[in-house]
TORKOL-4160 file (C-alpha; in steps of 0.2 Angstrom, whole numbers, padded with zeros to 4 digits, m for minus):
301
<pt num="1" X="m0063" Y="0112" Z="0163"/>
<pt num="2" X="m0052" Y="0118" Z="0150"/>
<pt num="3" X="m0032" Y="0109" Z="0152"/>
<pt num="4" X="m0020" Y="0115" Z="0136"/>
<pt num="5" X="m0002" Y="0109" Z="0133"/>
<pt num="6" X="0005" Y="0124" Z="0142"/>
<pt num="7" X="m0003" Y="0118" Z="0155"/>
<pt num="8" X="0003" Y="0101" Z="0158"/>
<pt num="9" X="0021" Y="0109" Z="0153"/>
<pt num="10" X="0019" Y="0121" Z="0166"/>
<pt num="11" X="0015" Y="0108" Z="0181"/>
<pt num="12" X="0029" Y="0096" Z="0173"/>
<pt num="13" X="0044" Y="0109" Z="0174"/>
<pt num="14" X="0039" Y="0117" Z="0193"/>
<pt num="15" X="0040" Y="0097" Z="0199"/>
<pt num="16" X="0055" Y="0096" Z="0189"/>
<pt num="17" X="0064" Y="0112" Z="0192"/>
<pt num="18" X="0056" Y="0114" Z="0212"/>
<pt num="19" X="0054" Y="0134" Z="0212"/>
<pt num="20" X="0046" Y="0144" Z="0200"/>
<pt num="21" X="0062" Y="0156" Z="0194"/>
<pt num="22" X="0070" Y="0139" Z="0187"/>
<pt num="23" X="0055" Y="0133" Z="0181"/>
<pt num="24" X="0052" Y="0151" Z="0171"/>
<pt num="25" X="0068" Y="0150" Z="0166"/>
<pt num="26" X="0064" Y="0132" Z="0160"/>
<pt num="27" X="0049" Y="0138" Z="0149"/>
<pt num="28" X="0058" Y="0153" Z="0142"/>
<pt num="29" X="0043" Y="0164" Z="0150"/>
<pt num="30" X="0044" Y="0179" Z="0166"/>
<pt num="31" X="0040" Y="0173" Z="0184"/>
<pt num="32" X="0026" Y="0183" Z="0183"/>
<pt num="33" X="0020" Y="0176" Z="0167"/>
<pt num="34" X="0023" Y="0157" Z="0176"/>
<pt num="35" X="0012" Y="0164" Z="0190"/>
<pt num="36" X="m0001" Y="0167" Z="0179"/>
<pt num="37" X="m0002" Y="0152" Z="0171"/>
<pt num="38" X="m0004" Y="0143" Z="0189"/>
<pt num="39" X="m0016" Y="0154" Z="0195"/>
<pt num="40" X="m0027" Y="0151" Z="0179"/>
<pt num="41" X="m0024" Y="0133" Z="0177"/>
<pt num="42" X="m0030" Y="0132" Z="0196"/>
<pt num="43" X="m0046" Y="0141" Z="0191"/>
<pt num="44" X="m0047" Y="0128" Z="0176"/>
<pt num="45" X="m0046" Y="0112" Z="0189"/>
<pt num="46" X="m0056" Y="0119" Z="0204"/>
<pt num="47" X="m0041" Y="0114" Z="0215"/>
<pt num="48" X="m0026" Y="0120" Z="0224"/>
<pt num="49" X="m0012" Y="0111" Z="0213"/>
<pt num="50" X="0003" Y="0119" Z="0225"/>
<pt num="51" X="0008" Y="0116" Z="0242"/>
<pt num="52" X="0010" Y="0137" Z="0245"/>
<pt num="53" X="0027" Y="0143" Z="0253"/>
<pt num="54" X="0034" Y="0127" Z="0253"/>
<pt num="55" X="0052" Y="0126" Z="0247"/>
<pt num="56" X="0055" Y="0116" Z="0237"/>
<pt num="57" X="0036" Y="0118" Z="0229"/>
<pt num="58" X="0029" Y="0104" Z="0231"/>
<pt num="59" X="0014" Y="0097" Z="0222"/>
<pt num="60" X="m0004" Y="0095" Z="0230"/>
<pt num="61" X="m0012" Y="0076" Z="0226"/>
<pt num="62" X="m0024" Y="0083" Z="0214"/>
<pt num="63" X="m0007" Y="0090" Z="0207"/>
<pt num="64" X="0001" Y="0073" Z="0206"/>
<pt num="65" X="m0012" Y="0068" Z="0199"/>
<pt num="66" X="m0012" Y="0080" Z="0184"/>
<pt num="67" X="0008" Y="0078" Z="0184"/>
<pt num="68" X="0004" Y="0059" Z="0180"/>
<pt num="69" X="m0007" Y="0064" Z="0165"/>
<pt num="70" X="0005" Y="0077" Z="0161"/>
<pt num="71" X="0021" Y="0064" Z="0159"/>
<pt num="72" X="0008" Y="0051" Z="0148"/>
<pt num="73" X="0003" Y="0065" Z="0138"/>
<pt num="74" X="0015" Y="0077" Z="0135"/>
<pt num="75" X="0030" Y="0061" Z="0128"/>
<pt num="76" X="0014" Y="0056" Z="0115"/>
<pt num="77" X="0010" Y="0072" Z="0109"/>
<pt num="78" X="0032" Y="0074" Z="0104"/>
<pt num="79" X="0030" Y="0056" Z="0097"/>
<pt num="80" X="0013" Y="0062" Z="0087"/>
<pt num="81" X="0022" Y="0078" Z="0081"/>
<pt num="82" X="0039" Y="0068" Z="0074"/>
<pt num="83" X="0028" Y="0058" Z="0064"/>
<pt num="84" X="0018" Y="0074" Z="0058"/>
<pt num="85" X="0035" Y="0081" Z="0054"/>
<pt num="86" X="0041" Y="0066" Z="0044"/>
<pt num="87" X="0024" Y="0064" Z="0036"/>
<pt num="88" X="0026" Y="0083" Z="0030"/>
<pt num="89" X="0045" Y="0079" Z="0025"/>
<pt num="90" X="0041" Y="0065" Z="0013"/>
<pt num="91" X="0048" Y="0051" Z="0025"/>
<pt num="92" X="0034" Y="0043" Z="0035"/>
<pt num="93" X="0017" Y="0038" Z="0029"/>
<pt num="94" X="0006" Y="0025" Z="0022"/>
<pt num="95" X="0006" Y="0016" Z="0008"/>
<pt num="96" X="m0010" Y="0004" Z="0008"/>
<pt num="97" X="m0011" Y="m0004" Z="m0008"/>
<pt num="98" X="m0026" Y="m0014" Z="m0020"/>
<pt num="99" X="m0021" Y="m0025" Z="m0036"/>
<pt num="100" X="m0032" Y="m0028" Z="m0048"/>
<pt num="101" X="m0023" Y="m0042" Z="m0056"/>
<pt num="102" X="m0022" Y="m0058" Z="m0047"/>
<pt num="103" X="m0006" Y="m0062" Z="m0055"/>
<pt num="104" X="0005" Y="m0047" Z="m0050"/>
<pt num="105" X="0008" Y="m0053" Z="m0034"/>
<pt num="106" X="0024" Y="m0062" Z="m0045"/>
<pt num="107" X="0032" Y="m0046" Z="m0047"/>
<pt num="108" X="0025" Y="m0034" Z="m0033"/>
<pt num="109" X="0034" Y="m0044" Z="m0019"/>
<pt num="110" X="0053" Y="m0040" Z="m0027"/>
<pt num="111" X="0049" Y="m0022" Z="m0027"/>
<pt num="112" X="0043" Y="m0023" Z="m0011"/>
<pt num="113" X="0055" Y="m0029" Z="m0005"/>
<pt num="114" X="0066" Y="m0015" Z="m0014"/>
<pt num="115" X="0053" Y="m0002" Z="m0007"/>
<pt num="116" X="0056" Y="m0008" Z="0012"/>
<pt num="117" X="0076" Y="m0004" Z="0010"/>
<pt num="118" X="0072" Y="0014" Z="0008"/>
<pt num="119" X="0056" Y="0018" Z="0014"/>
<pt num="120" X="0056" Y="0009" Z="0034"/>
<pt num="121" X="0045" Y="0020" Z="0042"/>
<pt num="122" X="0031" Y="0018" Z="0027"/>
<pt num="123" X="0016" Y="0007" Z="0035"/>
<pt num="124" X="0013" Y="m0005" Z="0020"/>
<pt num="125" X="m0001" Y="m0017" Z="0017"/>
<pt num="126" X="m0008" Y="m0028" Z="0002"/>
<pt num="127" X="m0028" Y="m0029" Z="0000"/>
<pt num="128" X="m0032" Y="m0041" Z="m0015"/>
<pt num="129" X="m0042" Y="m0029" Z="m0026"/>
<pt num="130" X="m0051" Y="m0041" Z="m0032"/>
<pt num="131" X="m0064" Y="m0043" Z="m0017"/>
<pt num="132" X="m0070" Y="m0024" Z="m0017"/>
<pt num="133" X="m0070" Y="m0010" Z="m0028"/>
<pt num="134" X="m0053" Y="m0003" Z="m0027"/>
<pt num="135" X="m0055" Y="0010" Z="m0036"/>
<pt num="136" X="m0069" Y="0019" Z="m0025"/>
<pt num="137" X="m0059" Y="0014" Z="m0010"/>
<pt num="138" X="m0045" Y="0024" Z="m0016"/>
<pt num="139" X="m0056" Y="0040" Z="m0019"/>
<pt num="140" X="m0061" Y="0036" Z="0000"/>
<pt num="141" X="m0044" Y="0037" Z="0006"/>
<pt num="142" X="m0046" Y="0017" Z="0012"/>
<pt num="143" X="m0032" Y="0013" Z="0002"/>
<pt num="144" X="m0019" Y="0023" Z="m0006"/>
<pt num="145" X="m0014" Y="0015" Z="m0024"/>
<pt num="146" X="m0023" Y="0004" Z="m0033"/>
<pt num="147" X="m0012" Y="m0006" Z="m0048"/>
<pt num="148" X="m0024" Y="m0008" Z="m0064"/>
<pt num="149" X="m0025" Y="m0014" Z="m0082"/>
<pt num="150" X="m0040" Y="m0004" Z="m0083"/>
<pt num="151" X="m0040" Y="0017" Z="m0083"/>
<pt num="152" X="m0053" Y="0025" Z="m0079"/>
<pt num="153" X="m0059" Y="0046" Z="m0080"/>
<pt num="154" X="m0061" Y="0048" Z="m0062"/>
<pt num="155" X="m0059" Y="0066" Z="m0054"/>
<pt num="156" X="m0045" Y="0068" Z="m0041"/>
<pt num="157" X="m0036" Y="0051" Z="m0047"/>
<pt num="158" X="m0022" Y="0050" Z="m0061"/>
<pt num="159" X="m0017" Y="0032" Z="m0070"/>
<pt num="160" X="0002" Y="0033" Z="m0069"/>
<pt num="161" X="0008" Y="0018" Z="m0084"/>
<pt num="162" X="0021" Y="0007" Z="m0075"/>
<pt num="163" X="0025" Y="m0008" Z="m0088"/>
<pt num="164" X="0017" Y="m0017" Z="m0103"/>
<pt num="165" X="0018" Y="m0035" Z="m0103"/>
<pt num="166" X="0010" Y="m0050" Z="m0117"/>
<pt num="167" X="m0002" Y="m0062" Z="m0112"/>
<pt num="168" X="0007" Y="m0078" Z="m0114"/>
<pt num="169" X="m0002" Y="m0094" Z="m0120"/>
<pt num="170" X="0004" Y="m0110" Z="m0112"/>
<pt num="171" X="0002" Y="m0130" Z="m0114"/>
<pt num="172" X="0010" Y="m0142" Z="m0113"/>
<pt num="173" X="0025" Y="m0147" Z="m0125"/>
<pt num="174" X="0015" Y="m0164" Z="m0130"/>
<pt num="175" X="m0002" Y="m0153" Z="m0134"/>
<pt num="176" X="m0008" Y="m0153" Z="m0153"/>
<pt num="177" X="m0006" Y="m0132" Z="m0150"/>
<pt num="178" X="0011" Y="m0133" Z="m0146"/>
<pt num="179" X="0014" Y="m0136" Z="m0164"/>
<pt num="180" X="0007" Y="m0119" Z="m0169"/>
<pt num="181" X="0018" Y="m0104" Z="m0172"/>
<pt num="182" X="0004" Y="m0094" Z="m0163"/>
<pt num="183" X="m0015" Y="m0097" Z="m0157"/>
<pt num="184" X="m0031" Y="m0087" Z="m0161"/>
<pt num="185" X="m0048" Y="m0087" Z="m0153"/>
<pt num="186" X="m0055" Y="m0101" Z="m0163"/>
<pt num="187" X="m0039" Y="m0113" Z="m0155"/>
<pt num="188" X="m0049" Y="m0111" Z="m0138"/>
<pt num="189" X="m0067" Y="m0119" Z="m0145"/>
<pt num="190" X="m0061" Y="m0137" Z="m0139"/>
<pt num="191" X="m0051" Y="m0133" Z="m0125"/>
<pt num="192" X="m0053" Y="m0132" Z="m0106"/>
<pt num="193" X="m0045" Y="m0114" Z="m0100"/>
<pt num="194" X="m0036" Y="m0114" Z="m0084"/>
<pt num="195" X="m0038" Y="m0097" Z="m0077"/>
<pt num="196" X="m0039" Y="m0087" Z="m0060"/>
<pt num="197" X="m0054" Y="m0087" Z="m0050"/>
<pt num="198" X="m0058" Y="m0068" Z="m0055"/>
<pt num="199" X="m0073" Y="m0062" Z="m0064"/>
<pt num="200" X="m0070" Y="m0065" Z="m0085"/>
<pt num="201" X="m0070" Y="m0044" Z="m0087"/>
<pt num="202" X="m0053" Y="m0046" Z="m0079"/>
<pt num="203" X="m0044" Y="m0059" Z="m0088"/>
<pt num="204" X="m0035" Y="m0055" Z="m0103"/>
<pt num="205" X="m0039" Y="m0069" Z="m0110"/>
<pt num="206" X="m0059" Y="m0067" Z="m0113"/>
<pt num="207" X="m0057" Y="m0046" Z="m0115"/>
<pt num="208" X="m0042" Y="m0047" Z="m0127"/>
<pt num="209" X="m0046" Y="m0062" Z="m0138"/>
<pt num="210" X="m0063" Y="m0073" Z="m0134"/>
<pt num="211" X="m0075" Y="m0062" Z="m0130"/>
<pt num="212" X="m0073" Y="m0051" Z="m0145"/>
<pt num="213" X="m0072" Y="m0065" Z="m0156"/>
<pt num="214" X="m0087" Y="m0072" Z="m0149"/>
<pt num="215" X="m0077" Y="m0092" Z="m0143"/>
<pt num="216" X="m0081" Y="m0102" Z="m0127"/>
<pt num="217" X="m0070" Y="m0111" Z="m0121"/>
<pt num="218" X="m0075" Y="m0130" Z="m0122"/>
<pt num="219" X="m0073" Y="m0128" Z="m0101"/>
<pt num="220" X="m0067" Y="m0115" Z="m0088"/>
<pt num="221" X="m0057" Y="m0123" Z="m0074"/>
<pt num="222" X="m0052" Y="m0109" Z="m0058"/>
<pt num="223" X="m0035" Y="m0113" Z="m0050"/>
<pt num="224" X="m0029" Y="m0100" Z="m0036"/>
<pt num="225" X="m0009" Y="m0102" Z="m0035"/>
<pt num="226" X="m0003" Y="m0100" Z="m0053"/>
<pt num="227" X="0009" Y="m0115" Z="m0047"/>
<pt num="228" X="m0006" Y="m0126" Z="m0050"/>
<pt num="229" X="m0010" Y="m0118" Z="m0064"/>
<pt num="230" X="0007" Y="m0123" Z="m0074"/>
<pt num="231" X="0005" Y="m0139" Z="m0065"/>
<pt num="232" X="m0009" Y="m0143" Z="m0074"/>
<pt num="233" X="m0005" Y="m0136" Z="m0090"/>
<pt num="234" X="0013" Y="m0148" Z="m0090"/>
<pt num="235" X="m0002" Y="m0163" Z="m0086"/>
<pt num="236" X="m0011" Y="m0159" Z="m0101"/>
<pt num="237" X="m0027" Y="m0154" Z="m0091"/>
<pt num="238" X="m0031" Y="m0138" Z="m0101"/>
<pt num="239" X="m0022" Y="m0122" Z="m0106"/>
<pt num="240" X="m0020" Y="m0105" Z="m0098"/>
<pt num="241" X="m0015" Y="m0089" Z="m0104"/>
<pt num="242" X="m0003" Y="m0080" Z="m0092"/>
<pt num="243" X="0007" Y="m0061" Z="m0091"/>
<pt num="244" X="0023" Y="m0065" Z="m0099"/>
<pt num="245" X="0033" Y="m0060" Z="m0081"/>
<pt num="246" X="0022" Y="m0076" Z="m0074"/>
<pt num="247" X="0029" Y="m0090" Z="m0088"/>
<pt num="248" X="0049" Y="m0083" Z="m0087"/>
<pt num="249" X="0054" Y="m0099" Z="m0081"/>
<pt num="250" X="0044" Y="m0112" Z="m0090"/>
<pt num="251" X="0052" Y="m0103" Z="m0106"/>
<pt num="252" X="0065" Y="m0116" Z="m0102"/>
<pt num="253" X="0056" Y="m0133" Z="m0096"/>
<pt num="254" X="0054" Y="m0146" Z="m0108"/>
<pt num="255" X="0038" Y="m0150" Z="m0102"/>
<pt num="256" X="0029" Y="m0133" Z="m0107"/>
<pt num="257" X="0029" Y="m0123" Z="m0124"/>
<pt num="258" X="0024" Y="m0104" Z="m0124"/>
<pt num="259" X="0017" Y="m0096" Z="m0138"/>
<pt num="260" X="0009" Y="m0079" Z="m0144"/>
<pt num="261" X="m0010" Y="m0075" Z="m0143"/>
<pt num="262" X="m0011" Y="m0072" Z="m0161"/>
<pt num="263" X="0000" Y="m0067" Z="m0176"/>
<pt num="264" X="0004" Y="m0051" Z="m0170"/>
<pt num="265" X="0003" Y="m0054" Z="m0153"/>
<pt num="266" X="m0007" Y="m0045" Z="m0139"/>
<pt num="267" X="0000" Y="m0032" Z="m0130"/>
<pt num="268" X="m0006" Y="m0022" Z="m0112"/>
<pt num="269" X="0000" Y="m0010" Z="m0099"/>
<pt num="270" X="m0002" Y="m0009" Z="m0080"/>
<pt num="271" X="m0005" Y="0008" Z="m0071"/>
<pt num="272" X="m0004" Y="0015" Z="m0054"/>
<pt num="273" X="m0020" Y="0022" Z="m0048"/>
<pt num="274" X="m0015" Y="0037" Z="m0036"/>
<pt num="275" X="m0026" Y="0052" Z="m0028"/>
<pt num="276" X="m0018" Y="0069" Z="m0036"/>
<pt num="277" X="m0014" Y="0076" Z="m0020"/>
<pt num="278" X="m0001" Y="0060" Z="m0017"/>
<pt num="279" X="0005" Y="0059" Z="m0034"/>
<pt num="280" X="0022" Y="0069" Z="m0027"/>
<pt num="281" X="0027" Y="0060" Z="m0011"/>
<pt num="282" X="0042" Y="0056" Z="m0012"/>
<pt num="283" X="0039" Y="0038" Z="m0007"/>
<pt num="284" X="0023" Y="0037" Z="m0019"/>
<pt num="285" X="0035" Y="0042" Z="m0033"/>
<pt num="286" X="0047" Y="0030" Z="m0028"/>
<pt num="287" X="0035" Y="0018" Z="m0028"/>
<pt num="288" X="0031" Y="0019" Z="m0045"/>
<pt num="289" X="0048" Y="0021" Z="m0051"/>
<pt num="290" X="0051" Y="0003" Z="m0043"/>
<pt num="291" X="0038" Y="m0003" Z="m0050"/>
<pt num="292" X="0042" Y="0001" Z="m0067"/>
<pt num="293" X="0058" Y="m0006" Z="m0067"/>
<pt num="294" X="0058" Y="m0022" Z="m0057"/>
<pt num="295" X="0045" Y="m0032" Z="m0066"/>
<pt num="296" X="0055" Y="m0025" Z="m0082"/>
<pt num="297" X="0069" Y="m0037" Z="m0073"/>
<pt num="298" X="0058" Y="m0052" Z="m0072"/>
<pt num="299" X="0053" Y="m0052" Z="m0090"/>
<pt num="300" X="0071" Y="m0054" Z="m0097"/>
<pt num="301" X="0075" Y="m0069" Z="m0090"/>
């Protein structure tokens, strides 16, 4: 059995319209053409759909019953090809995120929140990059943009810059660092580093500064909630070494002191990982335009 769209319009507009000149007229089609379709889409089911010379026409039981299909069907398939239609238009869509940075969820949540304002109908959703290989998973359509400190030469996929930002050291105002102007790799060797639970290939810290310079950290101490973190730090239970958008408000607490990773300070960039084909979106775009700007925000005050 072979049932198309025309089909279930067909039996829909006869029961609507209850004679088969309206109903052509309906469906922009002859009678004879209307007649036609009926006596194909009869051959199709194997049944008698039609009460014959009955006025008005009335529908058989296996016709109500197709006629019940028909007004499920026919109301899903106008809602599917809307959302096709806004897909195409730029204005509907998904936008299925990874971060690979455990700390950008401090900035990410403002341009959200931006983001929702003029994108309503976009489906968005967070994945923590950090527990799968984002990058892959965007090739494989699983996720749609993927925010990184690390670019990669991967076909299909362009690394769109978004912001730079300096890893921040931090300790506490009473810590024998604080005195310093600036710390250097060698400031680490006696100290306990309060870092995120991530691998060390993803913290600044060890792939800007200690790892190149060959200096372990007297101890490593993993805190989750970067709250706990400057909690910590203010109790002199270690250091940490932050993003700069991440310590904007314990410029101004007595309890902390900021200072550079070394003379010069250290200096990185994030990136939006994005599949070529969705590099134009218009919601994509405005995406990245957010993002560039409203962690800007955050770092100035």
């Amino acid at each position: 059995m072979h049932i198309e769209m025309r089909h279930l319009r067909t039996i829909k507009a006869i029961d609507e319209a209850g004679s088969l000149a309206r109903a052509a007229d309906q469906l922009h089609i002859t009678q004879s053409a209307l007649s036609h379709q009926i006596k194909h889409l009869e051959e199709q089911t194997g049944v008698e759909l039609f009460v014959r010379r009955s006025k008005p026409m009335q529908l058989t039981a296996a016709g109500r019953r197709l006629l019940q299909s028909a007004e499920k069907i026919l109301p899903e398939m106008a809602a599917l090809e809307e959302q096709f239609k806004g897909i195409l238009s730029g204005k509907t869509g998904r936008l299925h995120i990874a971060i690979e940075c455990h700390a950008c969820f401090e900035w990410l949540f403002p341009v959200l929140e931006q983001f929702r304002k003029a994108w309503g109908e976009v489906d968005v959703d967070i994945r923590p990059g950090l527990s799968f290989d984002a990058l892959p998973a965007l090739q494989k359509e699983e996720v749609d943009l993927v925010v990184s400190s690390d670019p990669e030469d991967i076909p299909g996929v362009e690394f769109i810059p978004l912001f730079d930002y300096a890893p921040v050291f931090v300790a506490a105002a009473t810590h024998p660092l604080a005195q310093k102007d600036w710390v250097e790799a060698a400031d680490f060797a006696g100290e306990t580093l309060i870092t995120y639970p991530v691998d060390r290939a993803r913290l600044d810290v060890f792939t800007e500064l200690l790892t190149p310079a060959g200096v372990e950290p007297a101890a490593q101490r993993k805190v989750e909630l970067t709250a706990v973190i400057l909690l910590l730090v203010a109790s002199n239970r270690g250091v940490a070494v932050l993003p700069d958008w991440v310590v904007r408000e314990v410029k101004y607490s007595s309890d902390y002191v900021t200072r550079p990773i070394t003379e010069n300070g250290l200096t990185k960039r994030l990136y939006a990982a994005v599949r070529s084909d969705d590099v134009s979106r218009p919601f994509v775009s405005h995406f990245i335009r957010l993002a560039r700007t409203e962690p800007v925000k955050l770092q100035r005050q």
